[in-house]
C-alpha positions as CSV (number, residue, x, y, z in Angstrom):
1,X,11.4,-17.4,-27.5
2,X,9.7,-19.8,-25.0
3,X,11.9,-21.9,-22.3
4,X,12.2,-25.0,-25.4
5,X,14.0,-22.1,-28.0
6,X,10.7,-21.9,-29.7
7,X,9.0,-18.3,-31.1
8,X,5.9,-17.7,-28.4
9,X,3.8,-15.3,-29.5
10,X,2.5,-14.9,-26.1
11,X,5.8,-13.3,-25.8
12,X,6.1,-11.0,-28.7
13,X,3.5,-11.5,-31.5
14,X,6.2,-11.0,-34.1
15,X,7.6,-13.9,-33.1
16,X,6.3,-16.6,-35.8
17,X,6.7,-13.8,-38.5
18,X,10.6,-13.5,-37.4
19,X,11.5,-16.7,-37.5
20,X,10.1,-17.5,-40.6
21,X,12.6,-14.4,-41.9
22,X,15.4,-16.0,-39.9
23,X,14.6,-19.2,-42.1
24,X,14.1,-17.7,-45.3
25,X,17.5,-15.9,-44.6
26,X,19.6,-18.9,-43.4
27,X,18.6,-20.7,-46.7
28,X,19.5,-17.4,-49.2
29,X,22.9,-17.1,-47.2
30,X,23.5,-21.0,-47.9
31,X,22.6,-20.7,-51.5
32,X,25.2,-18.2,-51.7
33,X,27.8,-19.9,-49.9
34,X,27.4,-23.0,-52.4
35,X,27.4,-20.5,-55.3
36,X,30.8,-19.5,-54.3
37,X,30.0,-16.0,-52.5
38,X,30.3,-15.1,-49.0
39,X,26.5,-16.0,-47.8
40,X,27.6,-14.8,-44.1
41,X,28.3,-11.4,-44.7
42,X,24.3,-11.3,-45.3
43,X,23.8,-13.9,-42.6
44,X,21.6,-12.0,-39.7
45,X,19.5,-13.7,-36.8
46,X,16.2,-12.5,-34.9
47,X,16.8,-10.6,-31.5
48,X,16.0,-13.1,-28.6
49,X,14.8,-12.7,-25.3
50,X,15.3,-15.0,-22.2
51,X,12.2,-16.1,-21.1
52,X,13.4,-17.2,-18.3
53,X,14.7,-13.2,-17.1
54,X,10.8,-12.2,-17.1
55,X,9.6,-14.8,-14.9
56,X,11.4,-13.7,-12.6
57,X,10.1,-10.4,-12.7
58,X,6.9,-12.0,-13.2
59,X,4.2,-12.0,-10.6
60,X,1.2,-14.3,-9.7
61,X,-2.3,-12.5,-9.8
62,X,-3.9,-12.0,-6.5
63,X,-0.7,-12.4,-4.7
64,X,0.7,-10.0,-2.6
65,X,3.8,-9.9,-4.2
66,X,1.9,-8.6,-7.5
67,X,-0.4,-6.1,-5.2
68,X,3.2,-4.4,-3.7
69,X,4.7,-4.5,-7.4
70,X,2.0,-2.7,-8.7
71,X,2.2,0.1,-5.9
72,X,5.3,0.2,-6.2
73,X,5.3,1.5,-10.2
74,X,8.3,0.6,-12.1
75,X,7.9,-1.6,-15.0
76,X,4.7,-2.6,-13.8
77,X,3.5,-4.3,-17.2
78,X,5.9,-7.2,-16.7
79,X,5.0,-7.4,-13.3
80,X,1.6,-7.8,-13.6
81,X,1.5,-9.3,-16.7
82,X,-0.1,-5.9,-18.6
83,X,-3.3,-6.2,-16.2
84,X,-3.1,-3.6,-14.0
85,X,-5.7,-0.9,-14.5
86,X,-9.0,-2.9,-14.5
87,X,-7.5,-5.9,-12.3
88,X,-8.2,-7.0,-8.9
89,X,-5.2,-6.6,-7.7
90,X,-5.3,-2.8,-8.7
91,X,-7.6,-1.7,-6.1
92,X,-6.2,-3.6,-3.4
93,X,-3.0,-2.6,-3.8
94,X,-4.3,0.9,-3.7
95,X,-6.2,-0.3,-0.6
96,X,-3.4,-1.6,1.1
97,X,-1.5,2.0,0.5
98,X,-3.9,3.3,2.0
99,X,-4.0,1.3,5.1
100,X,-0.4,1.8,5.6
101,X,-0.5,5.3,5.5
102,X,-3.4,5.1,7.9
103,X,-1.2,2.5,10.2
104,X,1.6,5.2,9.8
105,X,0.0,7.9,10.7
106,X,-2.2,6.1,13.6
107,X,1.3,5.1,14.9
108,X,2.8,8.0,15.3
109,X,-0.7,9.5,17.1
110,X,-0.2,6.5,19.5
111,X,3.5,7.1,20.5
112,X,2.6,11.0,21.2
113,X,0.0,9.9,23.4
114,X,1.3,7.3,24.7
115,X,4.6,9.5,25.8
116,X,2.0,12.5,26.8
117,X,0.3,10.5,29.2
118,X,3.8,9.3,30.8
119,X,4.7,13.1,30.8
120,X,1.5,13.9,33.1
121,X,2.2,10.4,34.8
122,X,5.3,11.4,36.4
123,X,4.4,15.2,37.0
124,X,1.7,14.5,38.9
125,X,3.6,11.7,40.9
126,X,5.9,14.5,41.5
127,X,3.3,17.0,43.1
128,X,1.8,14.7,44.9
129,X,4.5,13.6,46.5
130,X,6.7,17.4,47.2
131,X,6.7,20.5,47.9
132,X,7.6,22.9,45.4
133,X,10.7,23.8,47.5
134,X,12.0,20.5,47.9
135,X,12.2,19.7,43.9
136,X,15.4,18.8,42.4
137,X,16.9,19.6,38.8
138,X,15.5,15.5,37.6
139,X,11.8,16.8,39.1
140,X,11.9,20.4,37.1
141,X,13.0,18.6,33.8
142,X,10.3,16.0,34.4
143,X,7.7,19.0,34.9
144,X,9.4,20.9,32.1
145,X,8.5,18.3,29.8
146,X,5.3,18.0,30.8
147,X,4.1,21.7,30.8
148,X,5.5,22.1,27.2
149,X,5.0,18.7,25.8
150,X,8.6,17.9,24.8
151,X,12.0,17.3,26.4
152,X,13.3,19.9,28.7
153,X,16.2,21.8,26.8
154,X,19.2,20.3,27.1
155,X,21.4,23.7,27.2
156,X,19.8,24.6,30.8
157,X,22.2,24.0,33.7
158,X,21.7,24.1,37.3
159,X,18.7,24.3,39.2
160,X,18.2,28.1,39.5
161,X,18.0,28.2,35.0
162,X,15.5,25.3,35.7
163,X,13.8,26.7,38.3
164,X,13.5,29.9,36.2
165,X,12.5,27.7,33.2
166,X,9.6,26.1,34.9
167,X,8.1,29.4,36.6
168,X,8.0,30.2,32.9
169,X,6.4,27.0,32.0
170,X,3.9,26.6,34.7
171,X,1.9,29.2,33.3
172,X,0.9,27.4,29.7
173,X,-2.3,26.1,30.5
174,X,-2.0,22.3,31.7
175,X,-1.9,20.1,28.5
176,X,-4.8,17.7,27.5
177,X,-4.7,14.8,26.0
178,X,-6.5,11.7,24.6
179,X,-5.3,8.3,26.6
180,X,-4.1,5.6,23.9
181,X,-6.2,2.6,25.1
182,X,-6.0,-1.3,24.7
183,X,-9.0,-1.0,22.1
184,X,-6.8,1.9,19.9
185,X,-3.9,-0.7,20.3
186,X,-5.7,-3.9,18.8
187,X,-7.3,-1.4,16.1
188,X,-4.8,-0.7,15.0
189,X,-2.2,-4.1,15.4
190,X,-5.2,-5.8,13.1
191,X,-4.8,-2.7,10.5
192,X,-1.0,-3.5,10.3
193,X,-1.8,-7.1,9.9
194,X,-4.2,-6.2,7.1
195,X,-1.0,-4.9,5.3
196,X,1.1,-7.6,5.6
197,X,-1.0,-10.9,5.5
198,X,-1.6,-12.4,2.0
199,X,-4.9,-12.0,1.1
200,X,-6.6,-9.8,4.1
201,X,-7.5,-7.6,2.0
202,X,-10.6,-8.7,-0.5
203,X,-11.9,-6.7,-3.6
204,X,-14.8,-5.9,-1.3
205,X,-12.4,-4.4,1.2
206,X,-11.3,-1.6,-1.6
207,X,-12.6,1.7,-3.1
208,X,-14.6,-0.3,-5.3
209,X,-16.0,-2.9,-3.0
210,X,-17.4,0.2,-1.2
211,X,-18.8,2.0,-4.1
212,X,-20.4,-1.3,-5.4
213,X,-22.0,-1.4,-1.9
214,X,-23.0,2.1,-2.1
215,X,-24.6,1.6,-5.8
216,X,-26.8,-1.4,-4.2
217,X,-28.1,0.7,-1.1
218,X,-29.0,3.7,-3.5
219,X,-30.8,1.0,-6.0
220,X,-32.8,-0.4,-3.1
221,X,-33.9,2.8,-2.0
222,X,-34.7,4.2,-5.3
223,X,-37.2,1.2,-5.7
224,X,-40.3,2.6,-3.9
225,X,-39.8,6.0,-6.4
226,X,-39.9,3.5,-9.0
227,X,-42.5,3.1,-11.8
228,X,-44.1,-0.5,-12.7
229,X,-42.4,-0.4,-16.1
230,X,-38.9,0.4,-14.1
231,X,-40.0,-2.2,-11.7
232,X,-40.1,-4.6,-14.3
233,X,-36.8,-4.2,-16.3
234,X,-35.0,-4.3,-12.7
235,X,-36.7,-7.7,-12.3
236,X,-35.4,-8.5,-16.2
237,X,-31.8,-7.5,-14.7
238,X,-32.0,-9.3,-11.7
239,X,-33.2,-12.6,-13.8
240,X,-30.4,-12.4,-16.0
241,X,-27.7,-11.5,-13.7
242,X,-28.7,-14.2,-11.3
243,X,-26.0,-16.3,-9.8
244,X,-23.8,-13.7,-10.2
245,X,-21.0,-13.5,-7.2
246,X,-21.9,-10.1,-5.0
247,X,-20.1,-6.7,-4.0
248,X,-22.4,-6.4,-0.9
């Protein structure tokens, strides 16, 4: 039933069929109840559905909103309206997954290197400015870390254990590292706005978009191989596909 209490067949397809049987069995009940019987015991009426409970669940196409629903499964055929599989908002939802798991992933890379390169920042601040001898227990932990990449245990106690500790360190070959610049930082800030603005991400953005793209590359190359009769039913295609919006 629609908002007005009328069958919508856009809603079930049944819906005209079961209301006619509602009628047709509201009448027979009444007959009998005029005849003297108990017409009610008979009386039944047509499940209804509250239209109003699926618009909410109900998303607009090429929304955000539908994009996330569909990625995130559930009863995605009210969500989307039963278009998921060959809709827009298909690929770029799987787009977007994509990216996040890319911005995750990048994310993580950056605080590594990012807290690697402050690691190496404050050992060599250290042995530039002492003498092995004159290190205290903060120094060793701070050249610890940097020797094995990650905090300096925190069961060690007093500076002879750490001392100890580092002569063991100091011989694992000096750590490299790749320096997390200002570029790698906008990169990847404009990636994680990708994800969350509505609409930064286009059909031509998506799996798709880029196989479309690669189809047209691999068409325009093929063309010098081609012969005149080929030639000719490309040019047919192109004549009647004209006007057509474009992948690439």
């Amino acid at each position: 039933m629609n908002e007005d209490g009328e069958a919508d067949e856009n809603i079930d397809p049944q819906s005209k069929y079961l209301e006619e049987l509602r009628i047709l069995n509201n009448t027979c009940c009444d007959i009998l109840n005029v005849a003297g019987y108990d017409g009610e015991l008979l009386r039944v009426d047509i499940p209804r559905f509250d239209i109003t409970k699926r618009q909410k669940n109900m998303t607009k196409p090429r929304t955000k909103e539908r994009q996330d629903a569909i990625a995130a499964g559930g009863s995605i055929f009210l969500k989307a309206g039963g278009r998921t599989l060959n809709d827009d908002d298909y690929f770029i939802a799987k787009e977007r997954t994509q990216r996040v798991e890319k911005a995750k992933e990048l994310r993580a890379q950056a605080n590594s290197r990012i807290q690697a390169e402050k690691r190496a920042t404050a050992a060599h601040s250290i042995m530039e400015k002492k003498i092995p001898s004159k290190y205290i227990i903060t120094d060793l932990k701070a050249l610890i870390a940097w020797r094995t990449g990650k905090p300096c245990p925190s069961k060690v106690k007093g500076k002879d254990e750490f001392l100890k500790l580092w002569n063991e360190a100091n011989k694992i070959p000096v750590p490299t590292f790749e320096v997390w610049t200002e570029a790698d930082e906008q990169a990847l800030v404009e990636l994680e706005e990708t994800v969350e603005l509505e609409g930064a991400i286009a059909l031509e953005d998506t799996d798709y978009g880029r196989l479309a793209r690669q189809r047209q590359h691999e068409c325009m190359a093929s063309v010098a191989d081609m012969s005149a009769e080929q030639i000719a039913a490309l040019e047919q295609m192109i004549a009647t596909t004209k006007g057509r919006v474009s992948i690439g």
